[in-house]
Kinemage of the C-alpha trace (Angstrom):
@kinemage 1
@onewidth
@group {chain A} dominant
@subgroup {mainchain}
@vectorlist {calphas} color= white
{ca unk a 1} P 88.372 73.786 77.862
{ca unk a 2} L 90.872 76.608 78.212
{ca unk a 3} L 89.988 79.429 76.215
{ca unk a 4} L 91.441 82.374 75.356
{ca unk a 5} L 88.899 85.740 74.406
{ca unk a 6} L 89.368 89.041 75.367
{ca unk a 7} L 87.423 89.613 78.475
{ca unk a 8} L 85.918 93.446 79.890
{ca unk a 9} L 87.943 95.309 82.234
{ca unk a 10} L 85.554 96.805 85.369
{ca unk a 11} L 86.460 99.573 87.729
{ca unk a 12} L 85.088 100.453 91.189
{ca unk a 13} L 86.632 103.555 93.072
{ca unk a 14} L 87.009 104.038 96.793
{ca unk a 15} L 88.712 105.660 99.299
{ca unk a 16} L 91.453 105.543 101.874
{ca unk a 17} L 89.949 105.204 105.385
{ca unk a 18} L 91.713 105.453 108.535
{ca unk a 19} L 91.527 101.770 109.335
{ca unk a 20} L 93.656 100.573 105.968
{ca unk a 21} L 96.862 102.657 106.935
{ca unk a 22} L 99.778 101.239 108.699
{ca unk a 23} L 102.541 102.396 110.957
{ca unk a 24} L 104.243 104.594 108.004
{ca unk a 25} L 101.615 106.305 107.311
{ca unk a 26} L 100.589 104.917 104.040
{ca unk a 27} L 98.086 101.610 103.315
{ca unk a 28} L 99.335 98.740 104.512
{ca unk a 29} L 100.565 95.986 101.804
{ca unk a 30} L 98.029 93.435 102.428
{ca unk a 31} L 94.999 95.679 102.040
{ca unk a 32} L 95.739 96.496 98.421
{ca unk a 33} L 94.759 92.396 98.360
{ca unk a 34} L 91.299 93.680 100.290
{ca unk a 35} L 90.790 96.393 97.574
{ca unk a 36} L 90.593 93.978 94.938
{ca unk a 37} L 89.027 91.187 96.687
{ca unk a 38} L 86.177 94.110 97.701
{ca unk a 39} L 86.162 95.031 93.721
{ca unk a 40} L 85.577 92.044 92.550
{ca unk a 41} L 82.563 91.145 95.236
{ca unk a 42} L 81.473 94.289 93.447
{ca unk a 43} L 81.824 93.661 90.319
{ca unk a 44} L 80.537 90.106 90.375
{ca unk a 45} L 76.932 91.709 90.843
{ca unk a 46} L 76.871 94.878 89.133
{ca unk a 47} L 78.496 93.753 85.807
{ca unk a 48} L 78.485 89.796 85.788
{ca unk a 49} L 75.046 89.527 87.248
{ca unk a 50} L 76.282 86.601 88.877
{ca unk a 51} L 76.811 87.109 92.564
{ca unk a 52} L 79.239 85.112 95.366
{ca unk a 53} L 76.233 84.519 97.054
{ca unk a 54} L 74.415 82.931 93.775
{ca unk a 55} L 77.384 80.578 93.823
{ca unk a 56} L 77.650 79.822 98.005
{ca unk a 57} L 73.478 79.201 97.305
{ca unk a 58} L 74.968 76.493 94.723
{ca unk a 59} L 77.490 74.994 96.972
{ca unk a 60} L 80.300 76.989 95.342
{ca unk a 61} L 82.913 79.454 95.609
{ca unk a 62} L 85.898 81.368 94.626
{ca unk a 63} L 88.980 80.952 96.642
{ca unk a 64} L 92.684 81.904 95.882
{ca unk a 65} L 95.420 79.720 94.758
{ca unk a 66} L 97.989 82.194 93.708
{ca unk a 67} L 98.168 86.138 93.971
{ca unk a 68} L 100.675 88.577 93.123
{ca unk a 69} L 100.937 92.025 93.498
{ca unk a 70} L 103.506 94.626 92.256
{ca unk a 71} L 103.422 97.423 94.945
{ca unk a 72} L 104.858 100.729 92.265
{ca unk a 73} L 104.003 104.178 94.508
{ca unk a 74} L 101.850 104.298 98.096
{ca unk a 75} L 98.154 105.309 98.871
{ca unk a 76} L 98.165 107.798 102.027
{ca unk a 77} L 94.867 108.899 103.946
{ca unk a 78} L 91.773 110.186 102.338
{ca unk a 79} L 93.180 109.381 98.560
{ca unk a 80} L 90.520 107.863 96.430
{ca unk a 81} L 91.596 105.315 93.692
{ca unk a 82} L 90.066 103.454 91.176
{ca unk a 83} L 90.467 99.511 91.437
{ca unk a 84} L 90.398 97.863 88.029
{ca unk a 85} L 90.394 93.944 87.318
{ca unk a 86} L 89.378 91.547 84.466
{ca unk a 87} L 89.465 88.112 83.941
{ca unk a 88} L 92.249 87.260 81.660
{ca unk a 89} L 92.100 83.611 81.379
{ca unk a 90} L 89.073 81.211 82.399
{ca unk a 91} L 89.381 77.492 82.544
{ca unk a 92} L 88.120 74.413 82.591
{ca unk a 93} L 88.557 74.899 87.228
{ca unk a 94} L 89.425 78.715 87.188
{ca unk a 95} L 90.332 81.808 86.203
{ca unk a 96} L 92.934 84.430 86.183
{ca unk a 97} L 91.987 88.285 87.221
{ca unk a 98} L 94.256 91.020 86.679
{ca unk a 99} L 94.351 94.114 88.426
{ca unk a 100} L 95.666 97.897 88.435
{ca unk a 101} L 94.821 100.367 91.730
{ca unk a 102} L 95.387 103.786 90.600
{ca unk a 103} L 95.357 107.123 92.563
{ca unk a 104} L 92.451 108.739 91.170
{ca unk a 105} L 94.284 112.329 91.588
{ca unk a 106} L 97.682 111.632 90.117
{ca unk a 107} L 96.328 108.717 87.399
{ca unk a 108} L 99.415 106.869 88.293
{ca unk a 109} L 98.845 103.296 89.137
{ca unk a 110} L 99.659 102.267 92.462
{ca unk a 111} L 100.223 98.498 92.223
{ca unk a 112} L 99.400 96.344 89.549
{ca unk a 113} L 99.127 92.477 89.968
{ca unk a 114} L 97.093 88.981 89.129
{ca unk a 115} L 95.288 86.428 90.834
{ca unk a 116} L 94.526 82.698 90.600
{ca unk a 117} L 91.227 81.232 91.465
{ca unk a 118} L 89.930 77.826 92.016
{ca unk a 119} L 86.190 77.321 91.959
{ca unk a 120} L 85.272 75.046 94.623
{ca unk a 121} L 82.735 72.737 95.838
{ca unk a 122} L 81.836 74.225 99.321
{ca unk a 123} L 80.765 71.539 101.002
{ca unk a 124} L 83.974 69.102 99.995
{ca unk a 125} L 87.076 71.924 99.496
{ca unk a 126} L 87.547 70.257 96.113
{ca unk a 127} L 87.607 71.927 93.011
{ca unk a 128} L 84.739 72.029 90.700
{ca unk a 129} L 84.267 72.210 86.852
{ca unk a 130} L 83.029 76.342 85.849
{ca unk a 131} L 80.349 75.378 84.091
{ca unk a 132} L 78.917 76.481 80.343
{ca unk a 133} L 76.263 78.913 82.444
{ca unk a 134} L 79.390 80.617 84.120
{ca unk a 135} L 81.054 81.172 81.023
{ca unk a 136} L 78.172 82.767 79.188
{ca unk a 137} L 77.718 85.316 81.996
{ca unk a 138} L 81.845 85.964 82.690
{ca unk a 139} L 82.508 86.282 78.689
{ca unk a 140} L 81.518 90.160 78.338
């Protein structure tokens, strides 16, 4: 059930707060992960129209099998960037997101990256089939 459109890219911005910088004085590398996660909680509502929390009131959700990140220049205090994902594959138990942060002052990308998700039965941990519903409303 693989299948292999072209999917929409979505952006949300935000900013740099105190809180996501580490002791170099820069954001640390595991809250560029954050950003992104925080995007696509976004995202899945505004653009989707699918919520997580229409799919934890179905006994499903999104978790993480694989993620990878390619950390190219730093985010420092107060910058605002521009988070920017899309589903690049969705399968039969899946899908694949890629991402880009950029610095919305210089327009150079910060990190760039892709992650794997498993949909999964809540209740069990298993995986569960993405059903025909979830690819109508994911294939804009």
């Amino acid at each position: 059930m693989e299948t292999n459109p072209t999917y929409s890219k979505f952006q949300t911005e935000f900013k740099v707060r105190p809180d996501d910088i580490d002791m170099f004085q820069h954001v640390h590398n595991s809250t560029y992960f954050d950003y992104v996660l925080a995007a696509r909680y976004e995202q899945m509502q505004e653009f989707y129209h699918m919520s997580m929390e229409e799919f934890l009131s179905q006994g499903l959700g999104w978790v993480v099998k694989t993620a990878y990140v390619d950390y190219k220049r730093p985010l420092a205090l107060g910058d605002t960037f521009i988070v920017e994902t899309g589903i690049t594959v969705l399968s039969e138990r899946g899908c694949k997101v890629e991402f880009k942060i950029t610095n919305k002052k210089t327009t150079k990308i910060c990190c760039d990256g892709w992650f794997d998700y498993v949909l999964i039965d809540t209740k069990t941990g298993r995986s569960a089939k993405v059903t025909a519903e979830m690819i109508s409303r994911y294939s804009i």
